[in-house]
TILUMMI-36646 format. One line per 5 residues: number of its first residue (from 1); their letters; for each residue x, y, z of N, C-alpha, C, O, CB. Coordinates in Angstrom, 1 decimal. Glycine has a CB too. Layout:
N
NUM = a = X/Y/Z/X/Y/Z/X/Y/Z/X/Y/Z/X/Y/Z | ...
This chain:
70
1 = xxxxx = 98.9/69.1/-32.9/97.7/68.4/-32.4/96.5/69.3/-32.2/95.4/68.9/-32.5/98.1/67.6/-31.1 | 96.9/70.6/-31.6/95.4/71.4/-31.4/94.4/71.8/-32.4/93.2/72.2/-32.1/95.7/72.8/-30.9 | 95.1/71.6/-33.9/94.4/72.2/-34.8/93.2/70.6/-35.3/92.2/70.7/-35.9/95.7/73.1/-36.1 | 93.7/69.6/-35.0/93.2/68.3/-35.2/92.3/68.3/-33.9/91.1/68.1/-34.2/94.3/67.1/-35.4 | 92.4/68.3/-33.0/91.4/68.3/-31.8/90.4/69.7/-31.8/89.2/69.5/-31.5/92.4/68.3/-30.4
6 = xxxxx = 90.6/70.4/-31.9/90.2/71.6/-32.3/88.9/71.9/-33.1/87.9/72.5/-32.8/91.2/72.0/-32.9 | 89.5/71.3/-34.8/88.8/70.6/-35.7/87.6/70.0/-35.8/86.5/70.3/-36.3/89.4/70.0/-36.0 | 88.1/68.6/-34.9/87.0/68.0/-34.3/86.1/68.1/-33.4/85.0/67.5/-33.4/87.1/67.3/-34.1 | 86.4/69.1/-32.2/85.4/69.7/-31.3/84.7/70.5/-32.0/83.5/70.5/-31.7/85.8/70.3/-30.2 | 85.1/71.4/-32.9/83.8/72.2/-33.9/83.2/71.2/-35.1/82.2/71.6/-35.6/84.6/73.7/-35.0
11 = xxxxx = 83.6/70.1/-35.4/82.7/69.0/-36.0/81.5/68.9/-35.4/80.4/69.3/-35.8/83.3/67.6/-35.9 | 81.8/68.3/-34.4/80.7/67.6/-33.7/80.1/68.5/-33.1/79.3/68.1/-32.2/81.2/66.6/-32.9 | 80.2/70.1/-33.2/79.4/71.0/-32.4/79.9/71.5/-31.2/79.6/72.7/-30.9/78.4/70.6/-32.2 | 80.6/70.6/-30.3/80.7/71.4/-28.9/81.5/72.8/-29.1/82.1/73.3/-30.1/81.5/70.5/-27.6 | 81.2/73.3/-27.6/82.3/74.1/-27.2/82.7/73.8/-26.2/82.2/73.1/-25.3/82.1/75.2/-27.2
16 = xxxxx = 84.0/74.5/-26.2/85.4/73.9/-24.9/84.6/73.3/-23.7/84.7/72.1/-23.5/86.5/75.5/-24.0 | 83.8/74.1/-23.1/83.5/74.3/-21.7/82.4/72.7/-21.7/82.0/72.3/-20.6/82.7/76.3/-21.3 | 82.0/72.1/-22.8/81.1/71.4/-23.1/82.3/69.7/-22.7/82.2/68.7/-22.0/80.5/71.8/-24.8 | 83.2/70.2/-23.6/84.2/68.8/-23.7/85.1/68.5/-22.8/85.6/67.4/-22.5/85.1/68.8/-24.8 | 85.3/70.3/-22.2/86.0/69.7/-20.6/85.3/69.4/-19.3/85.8/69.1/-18.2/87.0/70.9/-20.0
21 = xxxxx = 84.1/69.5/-19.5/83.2/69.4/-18.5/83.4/67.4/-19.1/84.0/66.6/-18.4/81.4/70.7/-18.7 | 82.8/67.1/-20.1/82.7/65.5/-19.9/84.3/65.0/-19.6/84.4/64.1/-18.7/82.1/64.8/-21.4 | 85.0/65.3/-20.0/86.4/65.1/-19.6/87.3/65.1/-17.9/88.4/64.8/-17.5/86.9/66.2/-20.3 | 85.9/65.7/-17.3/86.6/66.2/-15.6/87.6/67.0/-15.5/88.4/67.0/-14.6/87.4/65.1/-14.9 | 87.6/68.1/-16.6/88.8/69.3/-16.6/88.2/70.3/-16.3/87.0/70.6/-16.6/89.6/69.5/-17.8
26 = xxxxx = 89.0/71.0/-15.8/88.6/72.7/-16.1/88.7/73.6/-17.9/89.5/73.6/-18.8/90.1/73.6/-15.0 | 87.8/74.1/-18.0/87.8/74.6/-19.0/89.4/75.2/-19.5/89.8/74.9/-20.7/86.7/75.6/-18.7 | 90.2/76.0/-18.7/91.2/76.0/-18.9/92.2/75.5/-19.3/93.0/76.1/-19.9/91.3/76.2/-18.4 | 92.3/74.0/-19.0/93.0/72.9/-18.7/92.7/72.4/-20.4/93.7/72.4/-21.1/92.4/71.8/-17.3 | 92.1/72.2/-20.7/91.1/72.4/-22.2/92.1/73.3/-23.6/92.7/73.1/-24.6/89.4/73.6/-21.8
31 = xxxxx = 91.6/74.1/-22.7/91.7/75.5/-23.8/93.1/75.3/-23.6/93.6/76.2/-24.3/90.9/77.2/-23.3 | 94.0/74.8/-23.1/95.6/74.6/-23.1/95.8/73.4/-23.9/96.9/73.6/-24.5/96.4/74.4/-21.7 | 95.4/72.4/-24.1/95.5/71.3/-24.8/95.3/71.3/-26.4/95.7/70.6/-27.3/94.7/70.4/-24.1 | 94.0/72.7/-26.5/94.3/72.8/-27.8/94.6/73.4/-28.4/94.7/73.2/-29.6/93.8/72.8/-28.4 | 95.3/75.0/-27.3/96.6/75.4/-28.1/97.8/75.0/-28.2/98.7/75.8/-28.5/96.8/76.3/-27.9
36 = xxxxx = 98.1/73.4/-27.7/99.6/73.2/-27.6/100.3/73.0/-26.8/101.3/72.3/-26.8/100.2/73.8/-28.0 | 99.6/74.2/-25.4/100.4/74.5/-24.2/100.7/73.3/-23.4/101.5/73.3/-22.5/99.7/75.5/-23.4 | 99.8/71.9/-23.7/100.2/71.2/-23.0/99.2/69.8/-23.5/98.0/69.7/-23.7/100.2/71.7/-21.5 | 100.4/68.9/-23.7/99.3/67.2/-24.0/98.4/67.0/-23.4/98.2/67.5/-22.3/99.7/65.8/-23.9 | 97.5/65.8/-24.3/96.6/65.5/-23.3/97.1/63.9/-22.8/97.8/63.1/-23.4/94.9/65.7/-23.9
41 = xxxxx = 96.6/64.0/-21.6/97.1/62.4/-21.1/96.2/61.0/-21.9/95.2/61.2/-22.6/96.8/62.2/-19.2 | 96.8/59.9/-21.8/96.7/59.0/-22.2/95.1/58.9/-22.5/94.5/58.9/-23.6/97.4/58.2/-21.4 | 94.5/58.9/-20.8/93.4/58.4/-20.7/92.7/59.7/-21.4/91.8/59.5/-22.2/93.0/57.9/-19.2 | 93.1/61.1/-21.2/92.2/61.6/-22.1/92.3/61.9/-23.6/91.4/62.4/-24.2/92.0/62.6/-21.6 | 93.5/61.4/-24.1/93.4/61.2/-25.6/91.9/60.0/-26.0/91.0/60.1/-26.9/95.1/60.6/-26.1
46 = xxxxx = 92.1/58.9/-25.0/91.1/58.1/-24.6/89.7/58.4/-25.3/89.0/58.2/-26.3/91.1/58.1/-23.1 | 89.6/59.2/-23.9/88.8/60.1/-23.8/87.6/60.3/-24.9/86.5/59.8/-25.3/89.7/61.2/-23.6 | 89.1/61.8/-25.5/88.3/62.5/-26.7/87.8/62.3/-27.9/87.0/62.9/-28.5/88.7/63.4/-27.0 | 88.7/60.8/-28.4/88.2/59.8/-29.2/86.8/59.6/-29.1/86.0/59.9/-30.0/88.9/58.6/-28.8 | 86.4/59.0/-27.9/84.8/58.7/-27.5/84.0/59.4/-27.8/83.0/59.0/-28.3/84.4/58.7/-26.4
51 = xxxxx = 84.6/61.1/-27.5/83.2/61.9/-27.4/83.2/62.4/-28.8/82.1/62.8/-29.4/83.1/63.3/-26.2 | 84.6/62.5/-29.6/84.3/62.7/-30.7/84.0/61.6/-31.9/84.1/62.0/-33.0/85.2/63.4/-30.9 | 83.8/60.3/-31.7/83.5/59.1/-32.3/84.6/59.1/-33.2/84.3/59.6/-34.3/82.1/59.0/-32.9 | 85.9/58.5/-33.0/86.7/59.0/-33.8/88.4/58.2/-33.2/88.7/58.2/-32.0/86.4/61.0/-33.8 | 89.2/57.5/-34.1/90.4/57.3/-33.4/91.4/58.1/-33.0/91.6/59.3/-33.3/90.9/56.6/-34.0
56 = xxxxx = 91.9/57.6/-32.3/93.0/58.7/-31.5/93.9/58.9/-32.3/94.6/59.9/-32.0/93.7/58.2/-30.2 | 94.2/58.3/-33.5/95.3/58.8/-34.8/94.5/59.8/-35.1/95.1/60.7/-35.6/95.8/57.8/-36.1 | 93.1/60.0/-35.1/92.7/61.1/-36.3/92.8/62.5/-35.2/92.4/63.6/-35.5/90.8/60.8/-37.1 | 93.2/62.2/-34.2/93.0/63.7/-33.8/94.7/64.1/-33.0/95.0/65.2/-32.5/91.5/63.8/-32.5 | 95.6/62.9/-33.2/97.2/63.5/-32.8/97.9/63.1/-33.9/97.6/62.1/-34.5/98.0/62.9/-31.5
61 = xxxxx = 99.0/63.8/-34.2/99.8/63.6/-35.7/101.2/62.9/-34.8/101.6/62.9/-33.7/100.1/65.6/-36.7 | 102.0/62.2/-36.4/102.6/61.6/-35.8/103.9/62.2/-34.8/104.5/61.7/-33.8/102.9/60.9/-36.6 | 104.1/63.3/-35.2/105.4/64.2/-34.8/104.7/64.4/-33.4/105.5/63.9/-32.6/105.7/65.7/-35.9 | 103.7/64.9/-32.9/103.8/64.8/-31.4/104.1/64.0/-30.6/104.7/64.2/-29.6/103.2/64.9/-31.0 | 103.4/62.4/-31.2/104.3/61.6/-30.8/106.0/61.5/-30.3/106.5/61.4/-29.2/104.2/61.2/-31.6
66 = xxxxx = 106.4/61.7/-31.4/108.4/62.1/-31.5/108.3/63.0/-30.6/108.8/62.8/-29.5/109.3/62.7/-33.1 | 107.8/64.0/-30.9/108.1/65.5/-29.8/108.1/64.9/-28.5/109.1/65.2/-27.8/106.7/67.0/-29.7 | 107.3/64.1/-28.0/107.5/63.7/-26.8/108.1/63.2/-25.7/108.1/63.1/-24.5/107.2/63.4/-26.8 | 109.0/62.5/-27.5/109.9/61.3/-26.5/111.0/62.3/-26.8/111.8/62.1/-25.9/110.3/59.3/-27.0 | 111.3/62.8/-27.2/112.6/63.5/-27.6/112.8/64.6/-26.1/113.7/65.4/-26.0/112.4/64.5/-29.4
């Protein structure tokens, strides 16, 4: 998922500290979600859809999905 979220935050121009700030995160909290270290929740998959004008399939693949429930 990080390299698809990732992707799209350099699309659209921001940086981290830009997308976790509209998000209500710490920059850190951020910068873990797009290396992997940790999902993002529901509402903020939500979220980053919005700010990146964009569905939430285009920025999580299906295997994280599975990873999840497994």
């Amino acid at each position: 998922m990080k390299n698809k979220i990732k992707a799209k935050r350099i699309e659209v121009g921001y940086k981290q500290y830009k997308v976790a700030e509209m998000l209500g995160i710490s920059t850190r909290h951020y910068a873990r979600i797009e290396n992997n270290e940790r999902y993002p929740t529901n509402e903020e998959l939500k979220q980053l859809s919005k700010i990146f004008k964009c569905k939430k399939s285009d920025i999580m693949n299906l295997e994280d999905v599975h990873g999840e429930l497994s």
